[in-house]
Each structure stands twice: as structure tokens, then as C-alpha cells.
C-alpha positions in Angstrom: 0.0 0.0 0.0 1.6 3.4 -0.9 1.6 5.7 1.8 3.5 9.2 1.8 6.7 8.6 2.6 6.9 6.5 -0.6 5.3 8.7 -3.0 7.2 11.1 -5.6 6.0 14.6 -7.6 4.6 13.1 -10.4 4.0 10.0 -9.4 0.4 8.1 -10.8 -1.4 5.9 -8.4 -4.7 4.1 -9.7 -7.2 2.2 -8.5 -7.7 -1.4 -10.2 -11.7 -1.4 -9.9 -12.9 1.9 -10.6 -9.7 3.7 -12.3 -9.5 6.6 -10.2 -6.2 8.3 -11.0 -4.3 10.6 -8.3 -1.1 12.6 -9.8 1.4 13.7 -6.7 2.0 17.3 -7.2 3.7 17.6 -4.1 5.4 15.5 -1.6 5.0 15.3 2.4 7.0 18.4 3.9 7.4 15.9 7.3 8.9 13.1 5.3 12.1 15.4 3.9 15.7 14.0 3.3 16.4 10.4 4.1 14.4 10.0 7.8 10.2 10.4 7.7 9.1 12.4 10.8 5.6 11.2 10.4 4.1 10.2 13.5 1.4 8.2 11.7 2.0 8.0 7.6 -1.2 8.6 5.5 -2.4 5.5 3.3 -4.2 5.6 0.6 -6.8 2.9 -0.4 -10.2 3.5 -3.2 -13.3 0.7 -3.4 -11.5 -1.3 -0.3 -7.8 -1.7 -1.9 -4.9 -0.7 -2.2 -3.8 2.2 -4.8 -1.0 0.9 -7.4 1.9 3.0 -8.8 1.1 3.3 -12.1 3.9 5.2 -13.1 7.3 6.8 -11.5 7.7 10.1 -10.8 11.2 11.5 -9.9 13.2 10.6 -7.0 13.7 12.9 -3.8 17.2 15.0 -4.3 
């Protein structure tokens, strides 16, 4: 399951039953450089599942 820590500006994440799309346009100011400061990471889940990465957005620099 993605969750925000994982996910990159422009980024794709889909949902496999209904094809909702979400493009990351920005990424988690608390999860900066190489340690996440998130005290509880956000998930992401549509119809009861998972999202899947449907397509790679650039790394963290």
C-alpha cells in the first residue's frame, strides 16, 4: 500500500476497480531527506484496496 513517505512529484497511483487516477504534485514536507518524521504516515486505499503505482515520478534529491 503506498503511503506518503513512498510517493514522488509526479507520481500516478490508480485504483484497479474503478480507475480513479491521483497525480502527486507535491510531496509530504514531514517526510524530507532520508528519515520520515511522520508520526502516523497517511495510506491511501479506493473501493477497499490498495492504490498501485502506475507510473514513476522523480526521486527525492
Amino acid at each position: 500500500m503506498p503511503d506518503c513517505h513512498d510517493m514522488r512529484v509526479g507520481s500516478v497511483y490508480a485504483c484497479k476497480q474503478c480507475g480513479l487516477e491521483l497525480l502527486v504534485v507535491e510531496e509530504c514536507k514531514e517526510c524530507e531527506g532520508e528519515e520520515c518524521t511522520c508520526t502516523q504516515p497517511c495510506t491511501f486505499e479506493c473501493c477497499g484496496e490498495p492504490l498501485y503505482q502506475k507510473s514513476g515520478g522523480k526521486s527525492k534529491s
